[in-house]
C-alpha positions in Angstrom: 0.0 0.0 0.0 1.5 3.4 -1.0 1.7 5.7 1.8 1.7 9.4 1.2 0.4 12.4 3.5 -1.7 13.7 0.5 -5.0 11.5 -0.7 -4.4 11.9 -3.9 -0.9 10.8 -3.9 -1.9 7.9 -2.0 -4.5 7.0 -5.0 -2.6 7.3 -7.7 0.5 5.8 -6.7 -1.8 3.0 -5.5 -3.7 2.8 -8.8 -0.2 2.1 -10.4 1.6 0.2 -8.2 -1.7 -2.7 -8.7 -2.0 -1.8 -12.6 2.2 -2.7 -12.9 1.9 -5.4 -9.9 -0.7 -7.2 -12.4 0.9 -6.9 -16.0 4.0 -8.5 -14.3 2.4 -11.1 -12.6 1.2 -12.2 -15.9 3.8 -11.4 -18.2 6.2 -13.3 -15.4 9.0 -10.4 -16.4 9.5 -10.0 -12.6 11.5 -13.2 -11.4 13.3 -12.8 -8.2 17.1 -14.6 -7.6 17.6 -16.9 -5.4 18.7 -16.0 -2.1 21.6 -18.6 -2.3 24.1 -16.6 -4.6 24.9 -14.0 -2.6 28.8 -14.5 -2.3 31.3 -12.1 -2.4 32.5 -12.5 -5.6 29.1 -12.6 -7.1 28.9 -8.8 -6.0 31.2 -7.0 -8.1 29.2 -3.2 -8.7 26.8 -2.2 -6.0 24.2 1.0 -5.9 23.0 2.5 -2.8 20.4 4.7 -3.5 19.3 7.9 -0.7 17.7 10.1 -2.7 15.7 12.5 0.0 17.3 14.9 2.6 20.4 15.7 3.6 19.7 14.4 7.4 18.8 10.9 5.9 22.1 10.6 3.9 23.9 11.3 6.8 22.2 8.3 8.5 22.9 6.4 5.7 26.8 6.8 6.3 26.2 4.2 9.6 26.0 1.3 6.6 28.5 2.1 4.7 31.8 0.4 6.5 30.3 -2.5 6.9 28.8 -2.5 3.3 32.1 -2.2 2.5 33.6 -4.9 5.0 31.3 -7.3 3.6 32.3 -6.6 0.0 35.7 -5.4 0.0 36.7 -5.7 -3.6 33.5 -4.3 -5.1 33.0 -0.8 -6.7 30.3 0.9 -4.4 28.7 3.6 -5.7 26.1 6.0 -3.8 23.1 8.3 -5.7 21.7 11.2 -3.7 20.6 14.5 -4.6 22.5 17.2 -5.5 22.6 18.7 -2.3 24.0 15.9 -0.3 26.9 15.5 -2.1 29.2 17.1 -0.4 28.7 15.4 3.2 29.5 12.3 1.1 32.8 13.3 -0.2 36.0 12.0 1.3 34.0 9.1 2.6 36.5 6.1 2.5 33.9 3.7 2.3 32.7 4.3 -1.0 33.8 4.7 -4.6 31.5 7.0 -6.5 29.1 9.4 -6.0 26.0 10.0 -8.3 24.0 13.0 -7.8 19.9 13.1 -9.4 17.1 15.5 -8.3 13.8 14.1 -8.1 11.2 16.4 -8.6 9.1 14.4 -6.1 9.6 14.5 -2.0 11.0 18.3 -2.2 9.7 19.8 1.0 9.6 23.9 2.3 9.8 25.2 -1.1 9.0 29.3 -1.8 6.4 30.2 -4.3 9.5 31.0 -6.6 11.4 27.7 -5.6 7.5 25.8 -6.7 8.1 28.0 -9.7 11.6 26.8 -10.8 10.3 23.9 -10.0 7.1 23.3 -11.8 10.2 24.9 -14.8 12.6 22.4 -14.1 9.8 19.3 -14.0 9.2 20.2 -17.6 12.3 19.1 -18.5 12.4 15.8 -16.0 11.4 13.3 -18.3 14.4 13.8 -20.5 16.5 13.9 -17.5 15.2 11.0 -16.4 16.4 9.1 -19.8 19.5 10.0 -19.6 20.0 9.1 -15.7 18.1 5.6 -16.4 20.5 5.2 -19.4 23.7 5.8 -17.3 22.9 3.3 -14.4 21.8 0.5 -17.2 25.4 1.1 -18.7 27.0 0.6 -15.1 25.5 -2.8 -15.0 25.0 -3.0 -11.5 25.0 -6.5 -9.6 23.1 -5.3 -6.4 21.2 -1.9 -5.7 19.9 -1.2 -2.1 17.2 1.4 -2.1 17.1 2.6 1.5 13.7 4.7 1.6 11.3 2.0 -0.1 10.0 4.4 -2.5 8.1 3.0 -5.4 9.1 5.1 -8.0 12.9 4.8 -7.0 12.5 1.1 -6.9 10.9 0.8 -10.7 13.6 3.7 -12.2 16.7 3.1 -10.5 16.3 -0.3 -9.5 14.2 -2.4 -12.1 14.9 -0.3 -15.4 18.7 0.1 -14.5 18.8 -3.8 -14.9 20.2 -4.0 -11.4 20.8 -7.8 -11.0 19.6 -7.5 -7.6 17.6 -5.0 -6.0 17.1 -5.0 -2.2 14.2 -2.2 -0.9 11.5 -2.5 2.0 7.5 -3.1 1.2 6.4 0.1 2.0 5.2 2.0 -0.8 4.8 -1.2 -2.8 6.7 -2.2 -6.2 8.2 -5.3 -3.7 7.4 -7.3 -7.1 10.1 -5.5 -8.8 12.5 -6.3 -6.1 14.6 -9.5 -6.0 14.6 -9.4 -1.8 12.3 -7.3 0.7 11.5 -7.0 4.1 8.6 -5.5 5.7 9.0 -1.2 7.1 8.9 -0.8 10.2 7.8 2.7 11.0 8.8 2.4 14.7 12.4 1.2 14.3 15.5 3.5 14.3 16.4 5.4 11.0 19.8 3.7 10.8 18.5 -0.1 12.4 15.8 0.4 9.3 19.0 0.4 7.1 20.7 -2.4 9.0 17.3 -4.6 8.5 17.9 -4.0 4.8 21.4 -5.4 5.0 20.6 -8.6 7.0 19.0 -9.8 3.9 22.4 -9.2 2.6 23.8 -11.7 5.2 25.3 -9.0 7.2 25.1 -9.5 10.9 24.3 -7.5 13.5 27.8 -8.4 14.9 29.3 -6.6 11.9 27.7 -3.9 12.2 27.3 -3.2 15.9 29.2 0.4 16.3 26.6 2.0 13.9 28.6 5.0 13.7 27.6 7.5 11.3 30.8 9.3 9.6 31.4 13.1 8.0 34.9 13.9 7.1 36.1 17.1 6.9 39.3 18.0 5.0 42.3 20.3 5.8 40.1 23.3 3.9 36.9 22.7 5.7 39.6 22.9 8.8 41.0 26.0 7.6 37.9 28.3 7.5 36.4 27.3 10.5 39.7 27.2 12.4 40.3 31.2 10.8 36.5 32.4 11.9 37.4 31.3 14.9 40.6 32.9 15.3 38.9 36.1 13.9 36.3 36.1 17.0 39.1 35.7 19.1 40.8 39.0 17.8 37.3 40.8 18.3 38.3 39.5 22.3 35.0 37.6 21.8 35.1 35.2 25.0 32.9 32.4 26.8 31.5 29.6 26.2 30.4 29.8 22.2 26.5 28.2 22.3 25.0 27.6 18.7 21.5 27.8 18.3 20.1 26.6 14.9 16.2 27.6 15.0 15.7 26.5 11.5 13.7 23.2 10.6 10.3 22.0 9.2 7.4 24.3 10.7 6.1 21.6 12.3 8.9 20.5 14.0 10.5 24.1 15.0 10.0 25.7 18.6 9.0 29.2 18.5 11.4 32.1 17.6 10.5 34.1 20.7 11.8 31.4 23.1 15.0 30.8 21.6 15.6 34.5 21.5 14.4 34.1 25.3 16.9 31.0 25.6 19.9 33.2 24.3 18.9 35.9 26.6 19.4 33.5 29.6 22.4 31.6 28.3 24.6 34.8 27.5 23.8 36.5 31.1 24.1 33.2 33.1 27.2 31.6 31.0 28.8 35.0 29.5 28.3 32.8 26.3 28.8 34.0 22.7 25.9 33.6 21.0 26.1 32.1 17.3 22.7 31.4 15.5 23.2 29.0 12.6 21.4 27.8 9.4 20.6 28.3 5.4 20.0 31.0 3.9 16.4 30.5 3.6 16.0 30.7 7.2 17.3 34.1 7.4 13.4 35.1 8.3 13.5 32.3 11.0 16.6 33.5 12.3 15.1 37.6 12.5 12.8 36.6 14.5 14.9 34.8 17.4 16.9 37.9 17.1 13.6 40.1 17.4 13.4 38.6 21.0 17.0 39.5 21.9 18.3 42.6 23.9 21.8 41.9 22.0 22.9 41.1 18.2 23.9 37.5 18.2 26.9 36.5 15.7 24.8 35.3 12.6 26.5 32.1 10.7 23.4 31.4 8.9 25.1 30.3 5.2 28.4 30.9 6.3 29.8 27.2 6.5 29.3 24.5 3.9 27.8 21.0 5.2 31.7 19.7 6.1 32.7 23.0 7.2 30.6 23.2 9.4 30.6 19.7 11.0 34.0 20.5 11.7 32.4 23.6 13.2 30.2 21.7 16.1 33.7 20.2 17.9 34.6 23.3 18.1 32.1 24.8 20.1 30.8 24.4 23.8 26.9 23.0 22.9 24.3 22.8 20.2 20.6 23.5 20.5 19.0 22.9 17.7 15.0 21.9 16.7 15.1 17.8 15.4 16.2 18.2 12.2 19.3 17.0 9.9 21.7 19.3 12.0 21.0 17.1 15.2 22.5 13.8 13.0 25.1 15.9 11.6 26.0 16.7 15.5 25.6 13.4 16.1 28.2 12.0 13.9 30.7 14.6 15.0 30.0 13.8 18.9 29.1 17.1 19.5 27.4 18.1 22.7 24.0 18.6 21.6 20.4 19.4 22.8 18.0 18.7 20.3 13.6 20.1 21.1 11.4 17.2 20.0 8.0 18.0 18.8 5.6 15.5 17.2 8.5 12.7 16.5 10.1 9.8 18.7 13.3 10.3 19.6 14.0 6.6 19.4 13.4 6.6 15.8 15.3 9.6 14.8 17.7 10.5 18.2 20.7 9.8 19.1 22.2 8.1 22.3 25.0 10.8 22.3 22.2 13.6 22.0 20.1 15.2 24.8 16.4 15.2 24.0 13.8 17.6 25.7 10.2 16.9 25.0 7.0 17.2 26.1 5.1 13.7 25.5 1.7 13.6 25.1 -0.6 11.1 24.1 -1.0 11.6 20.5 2.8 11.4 20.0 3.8 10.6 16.3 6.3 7.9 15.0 7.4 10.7 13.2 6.0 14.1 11.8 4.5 13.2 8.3 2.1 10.6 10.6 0.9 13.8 13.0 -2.9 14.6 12.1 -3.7 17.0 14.9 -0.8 19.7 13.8 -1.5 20.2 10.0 2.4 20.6 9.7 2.7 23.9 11.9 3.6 23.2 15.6 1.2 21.9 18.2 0.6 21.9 21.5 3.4 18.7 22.0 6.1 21.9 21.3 4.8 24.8 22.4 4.7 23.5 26.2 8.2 23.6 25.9 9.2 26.3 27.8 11.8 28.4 28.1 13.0 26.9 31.8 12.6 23.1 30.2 15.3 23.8 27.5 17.9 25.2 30.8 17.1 22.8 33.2 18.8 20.3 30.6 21.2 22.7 29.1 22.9 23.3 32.9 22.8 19.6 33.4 24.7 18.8 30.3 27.7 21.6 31.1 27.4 20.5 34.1 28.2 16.5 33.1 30.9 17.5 30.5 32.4 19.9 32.8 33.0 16.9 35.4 33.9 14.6 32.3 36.9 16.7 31.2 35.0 17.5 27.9 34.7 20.7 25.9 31.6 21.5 27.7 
């Protein structure tokens, strides 16, 4: 059954997944492999396909040593959008990077981004072609689709001629796949992926550190380690506290209490304030600073994704809404606080980040599955208050402090 938050979606992608599911039932063009092959040397080319946000790649990194443990001579390859490309590079676990944009699962776009975009989906289907063509050319033995999307599973799967294709049955389409395993919406982002691998025969054994990985080079170093320098030379001093107030609307706690939170956290830590994100939360960012009796130091578009990872083990603490920062934070180790709204914490936290969150009864698997909030923020994150957030603020410096750590 394809799920989608919109009706409509969830028709028509129902409507085509059964009209395809029947033709290949009785055309028998869908024959799946037996299990039995899989052997190293069987595996030669491999596709791992992430094509959604930039958080989500970054989970995806957990899988990819032991991807590459079990098949140490193959070529892996790895196709994500455009604008997760760059937390990708320098990975040593994998080969090749592909970059596509889908004009399907793009989220917080402006009426000039729908625009562009309505533009650019003119042009799609010959895009498409030519992406299709390449990945039939690579002649891949196995591709893993990690989301379980239908249409990634029939285009970059099935019509690439992958000789395997390993995805979940979640949107449907398992009938184009040569192995599957049932989604499990409650499970952790990254145990999700390793679910996908035990069908490869890799063990939980194998992959029991589950460590996501970014890897900043001696550039990314370079800038961060000079802007730091320069707010040194401005005699800029205290703890430095990073507030990122950006995220989906539904998941983001209101601008007024982070400018609140600053206000505390500079007077009671004589912190330096430094409010990060992209560009397009510029607006978000005004009005935290709205609520300020001080001008914060605004990052917001300064650092690239591996610039600023390097960035967060350099500072004192993160507090961020859940959203892709808090993984990116995650697989740097840096002490972060994350404000949980509508989603569960054990399916997209981290055991080395601080959650705060106010649980109530209705509490979502994850955001898209929230009815009551519409996709602006409900009543689970606006009883957040103010004193909530420093309550586990103080007890984290106050944990690291006697730990030795940076905090």
């Amino acid at each position: 059954m394809v799920q989608s938050e919109k009706m409509w979606k969830r028709l028509l992608g129902t409507l085509v997944d059964q009209l395809l599911k029947t033709v290949f039932k009785v055309s028998r063009l869908c024959r799946r492999a037996e299990k039995k092959v899989w052997s190293q040397s069987a595996i030669k080319k491999i596709l791992i396909i992430r094509l959604d946000n930039l958080g989500d790649v970054v989970l995806a990194t957990a899988i990819f040593p032991v991807v590459r443990k079990k098949f140490p001579e193959a070529l892996i390859t790895v196709m994500v959008r455009h604008g997760a490309r760059e937390v990708l590079q320098g990975n040593p676990h994998i080969d090749e990077i592909i970059c596509h944009d889908i004009p399907w699962n793009k989220e917080r776009m402006s009426l000039k981004e729908r625009v562009n975009n309505f533009v650019d989906n003119l042009s799609y289907p010959k895009k498409l072609l030519g992406i299709v063509r390449y990945l039939r050319k690579q002649q891949y033995d196995l591709a893993i689709e990690l989301r379980g999307e239908f249409r990634n599973i029939l285009l970059f799967t099935y019509l690439a001629k992958a000789k395997w294709r390993v995805s979940y049955n979640k949107t449907g389409g398992e009938y184009l796949l040569t192995h599957f395993t049932e989604f499990e919406p409650g499970l952790h982002e990254i145990e999700k992926n390793y679910k996908l691998l035990r069908l490869l025969g890799i063990s939980d054994e194998t992959g029991k550190t589950r460590k996501m990985m970014i890897f900043p080079g001696p550039r990314d170093q370079e800038k961060v380690d000079a802007f730091l320098a320069g707010l040194k030379e401005r005699n800029v001093s205290g703890k430095l506290i990073a507030i990122h107030p950006g995220g989906k609307a539904i998941q983001r706690w209101e601008p007024a209490k982070f400018g609140q939170l600053a206000e505390i956290l500079k007077e009671k830590y004589q912190a330096t304030i430094l409010i990060t994100g992209i560009k397009s939360e510029i607006p978000i960012i005004n009005d935290v600073i709205k609520n300020m009796k001080f001008h914060p130091q605004v990052i917001a578009g300064k650092f690239k994704v591996k610039e600023f990872a390097y960035f967060l083990t350099k500072i004192h603490l993160l507090i961020c809404n859940d959203t892709g920062v808090l993984h990116i934070a995650s697989a740097m180790d840096s002490q972060t606080l994350a404000i949980f709204g509508p989603t569960n914490p054990k399916v997209f936290g981290h055991k080395n980040i601080r959650t705060v969150q106010t649980k109530l009864p209705c509490l979502a698997i994850n955001h898209e599955t929230c009815q009551i909030s519409q996709g602006k923020p409900g009543e689970c994150i606006k009883r957040i208050e103010v004193c909530d957030v420093i309550n586990e603020v103080e007890s984290l410096l106050a944990e690291s402090h006697k730990a030795g750590k940076i905090g």
